[in-house]
N, C-alpha and C positions, 0 to 999 in steps of 0.2 A: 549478421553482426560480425563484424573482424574481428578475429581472433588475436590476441596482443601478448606479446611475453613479456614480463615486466621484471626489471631486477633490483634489490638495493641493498649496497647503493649501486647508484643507474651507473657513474659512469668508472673509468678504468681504478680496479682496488687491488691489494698485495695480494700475493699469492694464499700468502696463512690466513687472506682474514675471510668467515665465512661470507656470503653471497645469501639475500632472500630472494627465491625465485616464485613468481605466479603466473598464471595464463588466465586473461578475464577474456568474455569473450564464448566461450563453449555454452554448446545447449546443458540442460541439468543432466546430470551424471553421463554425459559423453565420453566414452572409453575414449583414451589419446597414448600412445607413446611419444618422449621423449627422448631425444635424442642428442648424444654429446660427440663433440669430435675435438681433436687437435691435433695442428702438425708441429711437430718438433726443428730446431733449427737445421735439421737435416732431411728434413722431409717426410721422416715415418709419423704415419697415421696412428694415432690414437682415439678409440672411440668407448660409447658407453651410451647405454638406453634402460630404462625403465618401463614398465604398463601401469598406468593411472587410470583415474575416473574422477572426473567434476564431482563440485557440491552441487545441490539442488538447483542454487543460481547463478551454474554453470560457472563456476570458480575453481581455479583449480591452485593450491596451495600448498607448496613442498615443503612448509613449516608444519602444517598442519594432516597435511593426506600421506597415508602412507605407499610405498610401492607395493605391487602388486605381482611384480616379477621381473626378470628380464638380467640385468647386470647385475642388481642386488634385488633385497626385499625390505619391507616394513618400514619406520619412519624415520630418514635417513634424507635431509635436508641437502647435505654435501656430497650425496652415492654419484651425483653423475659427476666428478671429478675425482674423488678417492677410488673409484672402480673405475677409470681408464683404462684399458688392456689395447696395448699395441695389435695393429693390424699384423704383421712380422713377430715373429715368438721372440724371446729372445732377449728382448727390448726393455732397456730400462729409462725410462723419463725422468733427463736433469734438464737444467737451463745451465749454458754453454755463457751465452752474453745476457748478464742482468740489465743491458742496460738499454734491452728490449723488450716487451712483453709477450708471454705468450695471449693467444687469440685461440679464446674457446668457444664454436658454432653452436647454436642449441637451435633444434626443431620440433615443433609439434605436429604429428602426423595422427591424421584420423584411424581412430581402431586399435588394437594392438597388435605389435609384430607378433609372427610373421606375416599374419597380411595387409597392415597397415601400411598405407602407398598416397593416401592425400595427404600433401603437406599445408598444414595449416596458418603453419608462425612460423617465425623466423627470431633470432636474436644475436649481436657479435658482443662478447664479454672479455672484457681485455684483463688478464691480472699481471701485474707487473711484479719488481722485486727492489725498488728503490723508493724508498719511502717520501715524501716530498720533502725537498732540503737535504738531504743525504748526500753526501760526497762522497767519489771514488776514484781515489789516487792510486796511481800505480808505484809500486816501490823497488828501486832499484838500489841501494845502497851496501855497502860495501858485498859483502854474499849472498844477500838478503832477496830474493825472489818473489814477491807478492803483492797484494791489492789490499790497501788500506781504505775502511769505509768509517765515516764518521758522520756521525747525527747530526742535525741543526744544530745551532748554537742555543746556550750557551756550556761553552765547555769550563773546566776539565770533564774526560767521561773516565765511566771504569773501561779498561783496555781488557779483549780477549783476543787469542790466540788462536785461531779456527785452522783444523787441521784434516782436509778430508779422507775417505778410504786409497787405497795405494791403487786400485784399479781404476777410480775415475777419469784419472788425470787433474789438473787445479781444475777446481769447481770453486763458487764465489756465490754462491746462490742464498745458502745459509745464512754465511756472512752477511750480505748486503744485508736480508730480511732481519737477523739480529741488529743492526746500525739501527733500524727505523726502531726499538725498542730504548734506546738511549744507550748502547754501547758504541766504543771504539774499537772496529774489529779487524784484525788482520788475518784477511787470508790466504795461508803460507803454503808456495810452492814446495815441495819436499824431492822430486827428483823427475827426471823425464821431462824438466822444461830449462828450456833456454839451454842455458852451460850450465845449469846444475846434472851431476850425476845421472847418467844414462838405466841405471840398475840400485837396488839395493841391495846389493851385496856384501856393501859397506855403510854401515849410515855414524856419521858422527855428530854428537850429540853437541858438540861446538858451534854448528849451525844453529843451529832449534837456539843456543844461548842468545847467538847475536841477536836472532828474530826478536823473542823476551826483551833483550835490552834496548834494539829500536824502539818498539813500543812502551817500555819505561820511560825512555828519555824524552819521548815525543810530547811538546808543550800541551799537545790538547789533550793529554793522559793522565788520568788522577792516579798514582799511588796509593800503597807505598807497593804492591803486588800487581801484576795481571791472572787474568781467571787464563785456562787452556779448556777446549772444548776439541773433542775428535771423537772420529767414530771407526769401524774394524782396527785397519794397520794404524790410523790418524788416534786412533783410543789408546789403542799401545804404548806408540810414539811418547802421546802425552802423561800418560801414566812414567813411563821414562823417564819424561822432563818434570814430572813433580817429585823423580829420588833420585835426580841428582843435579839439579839446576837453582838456583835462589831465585827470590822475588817473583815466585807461585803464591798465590792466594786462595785460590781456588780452583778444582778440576774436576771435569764432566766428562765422565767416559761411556760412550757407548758401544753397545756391544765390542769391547775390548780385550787384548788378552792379557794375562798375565807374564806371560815369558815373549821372549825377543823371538821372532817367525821370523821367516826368509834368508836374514843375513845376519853379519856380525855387527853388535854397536860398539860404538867406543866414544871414548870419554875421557880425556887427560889420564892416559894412561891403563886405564881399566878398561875391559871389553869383557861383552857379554855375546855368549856362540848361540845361535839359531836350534831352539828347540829340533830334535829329530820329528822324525815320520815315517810311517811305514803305508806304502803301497798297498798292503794286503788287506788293508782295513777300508777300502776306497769300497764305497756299494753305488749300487746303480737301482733306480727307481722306476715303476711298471711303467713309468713315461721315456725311460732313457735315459735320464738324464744319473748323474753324477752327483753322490751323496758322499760329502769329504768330511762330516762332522767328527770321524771316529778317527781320522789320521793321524792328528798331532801326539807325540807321545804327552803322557804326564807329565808336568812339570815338578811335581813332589816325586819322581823315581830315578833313581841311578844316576849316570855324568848327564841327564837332564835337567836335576834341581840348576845346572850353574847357569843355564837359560832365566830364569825367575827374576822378575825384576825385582831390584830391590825394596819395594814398597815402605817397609817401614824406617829408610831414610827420610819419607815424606815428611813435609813440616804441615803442610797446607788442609783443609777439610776436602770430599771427595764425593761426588753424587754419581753412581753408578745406574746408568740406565739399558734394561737387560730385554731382550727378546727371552723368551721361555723358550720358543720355537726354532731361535737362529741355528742354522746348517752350516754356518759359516765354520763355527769352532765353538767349544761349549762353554759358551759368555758368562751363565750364570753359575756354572763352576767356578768356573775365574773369579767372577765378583768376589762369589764366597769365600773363596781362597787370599785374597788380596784383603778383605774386614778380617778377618782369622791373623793375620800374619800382623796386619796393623795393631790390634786391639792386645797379639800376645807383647807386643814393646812398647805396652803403653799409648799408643795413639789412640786419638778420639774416634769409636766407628764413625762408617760411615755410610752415608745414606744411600740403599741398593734399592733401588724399585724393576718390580719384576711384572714384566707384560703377558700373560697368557696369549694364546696365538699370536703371537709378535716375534716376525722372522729377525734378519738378520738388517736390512739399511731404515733405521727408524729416522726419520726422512722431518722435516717442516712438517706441518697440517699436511693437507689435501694431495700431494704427492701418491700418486699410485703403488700399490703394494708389486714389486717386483718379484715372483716366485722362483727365477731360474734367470740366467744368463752366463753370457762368457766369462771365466774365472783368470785373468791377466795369468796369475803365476800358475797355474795349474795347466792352461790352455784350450780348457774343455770348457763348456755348459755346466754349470752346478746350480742344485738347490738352494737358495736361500731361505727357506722356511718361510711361515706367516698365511694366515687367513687375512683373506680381504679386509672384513668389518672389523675383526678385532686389530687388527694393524691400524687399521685409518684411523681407530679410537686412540691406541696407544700414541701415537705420532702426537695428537691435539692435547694430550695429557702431560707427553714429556716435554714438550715444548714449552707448554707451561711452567712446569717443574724445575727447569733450568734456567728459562727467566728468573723466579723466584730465588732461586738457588745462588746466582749471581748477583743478584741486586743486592741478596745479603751479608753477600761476605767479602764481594768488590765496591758498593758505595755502602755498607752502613747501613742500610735499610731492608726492608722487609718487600716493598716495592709492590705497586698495583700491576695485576694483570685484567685484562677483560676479561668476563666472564666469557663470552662468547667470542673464537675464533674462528 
């Protein structure tokens, strides 16, 4: 009997949405591993395998069977793409051009690894990141640096601001994947592209304005605000731009900080100096790698408070999404710090959800948990925190959450998400 690997839906689907996987085909309870691979637009391999066993009539059901070991365990429908671990350490899995898909190889081989060597099935699953009808204009205008993504018609949409971490370089991935939800999204180069600024050593907050006001003014953009969505230095940023910039509606910070890192901001007149650090506070982990969560000084002590951004400028509501586990800088301090400061000037809290094992890049769905890689400003390998399962949970939660969070308070409504991503 041929073994068959079946997927739905069958043909190429978005990154975030999840995938049913089966294999018909197999004798009853036939031990099989599966097998996940992909290459990245650069060529590192990514892979991922589990150990199953059939039902009685040789069915094998990743809705229903649980693993049995191997990259993850127990009943975990999306483990063979939330546990991808690059073949090279190191490695962190983005998409580069949304406006190609990645191609994930899946095999079924007889037995379980390690000695598992018959290959049984085969299957190619393409998920992409532009949703059918989605548009992707590049944007050049006056300083303005970025790729604007907009939904099918019909417009106006509500407009976000998507701003990534300072280490990736412009990444568009998010973005595109939020357009297919019914936003207008721009996502905004910030420095290290084209003739924008080669460093942040300087960042002025005048830019991040014009961005805002492109997409205010853009006919297919409903007012009378845009939402800002960022995440490490991009959460900062935008935290930033909700105390001291107009026509914010709404802002989604993840793991963010509270005071200005790296360099100096400025803003018609005002600047704010780069939190200090101390070296001595740098640990190193039984793996080698480099633990920098303890470096950054306080923000509440000494000529450090004049780093603090000003938070309770903000006019706007704020959803705060936090790793418990991030290494990056300690996010969920922040959070707290930033509702505390809000709430003593009268602003409305605001909404902190807090991830147990959940490191530091809380990513789209299915995106692999990255534990370590190279740190741009630092120039070492560091920690980023996070267990496997409970990251790949957090990721499908907050994703949600920020759908929601937006639909509310940029169109007016409450807004349907699917249950299942």
């Amino acid at each position: 009997m041929t073994v068959t690997v079946m997927l739905e839906p069958a043909g190429r689907c978005r990154w975030d949405e999840r995938v049913h996987i089966t294999v018909s085909g197999l004798a009853p309870r036939q031990p099989v591993t599966l097998r996940a691979s992909l290459r990245d637009e650069k060529g590192a391999l990514f892979r991922a395998h589990a150990r199953y066993c059939a039902d009685a009539a040789g069915l094998l059901d990743l809705e229903r069977a649980p693993a049995l070991g191997g990259s993850f365990a127990g009943l975990e429908p999306m483990g063979l793409f939330w546990a991808l671990e690059p073949e090279k350490p190191l490695l962190r899995l983005v998409k580069r051009d949304v406006q190609t898909p990645f191609v994930v190889e899946l095999e079924v081989v007889d037995g379980h690894e390690p000695g598992a060597q018959r290959l049984l099935g085969r299957a190619v699953h393409e998920r992409d990141f532009l949703a059918p009808g989605v548009r992707r204009e590049p944007v050049r205008a006056g300083r303005v640096r970025a790729t604007l993504f907009l939904p099918p018609e019909p417009a106006p949409f509500p407009g976000i601001v998507d701003i990534s971490a300072a280490g990736g370089g412009f990444l568009e991935y998010r973005a595109s994947l939020l357009a297919g939800k019914g936003f207008a999204v721009l996502a905004l180069a910030y420095y290290n592209y084209e003739d924008l600024p080669k460093s942040l050593r300087h960042v002025h907050l005048e830019y991040f304005e014009e961005a805002v006001n492109y997409l205010l003014n853009h006919p297919q953009v409903k007012g009378p605000g845009v939402g800002l969505l960022g995440i490490s230095k991009g959460g900062e940023l935008c935290l930033s731009m909700a105390s001291f910039l107009k026509g914010i509606s709404a802002a989604v910070i993840i793991n963010g900080s509270v005071h200005n890192v790296w360099g100096t901001l400025h803003y018609k007149g005002e600047t704010l100096p780069p939190v200090g650090f101390n070296q001595n506070r740098i640990k190193m982990t039984k793996d080698g790698f480099v633990d920098i969560v303890e470096v950054l000084n306080s923000p509440l002590e000494g000529p450090d408070q004049k780093s603090f951004i000003p938070v309770e400028r903000a006019e706007c509501p704020f959803l705060f999404l936090v790793g418990q586990d991030d290494h990056n800088w300690k996010s969920e301090f922040y959070a707290n710090e930033a509702s505390k400061r809000l709430q003593a000037h009268g602003k409305a809290k605001p909404q902190v959800i807090c991830y147990p094992g959940t490191g530091h890049y809380i990513e789209p769905p299915y995106f692999p948990l990255c534990p370590a890689s190279l740190h741009t400003f630092v120039g070492t390998p560091v920690i980023w925190g996070g267990e496997p399962m409970a990251h790949a949970r957090a990721q499908v939660d907050a994703w949600q959450q920020l759908q929601t969070f937006f639909h509310k308070h940029l169109s007016g409504e409450k807004g349907t998400i699917p249950a299942k991503l």
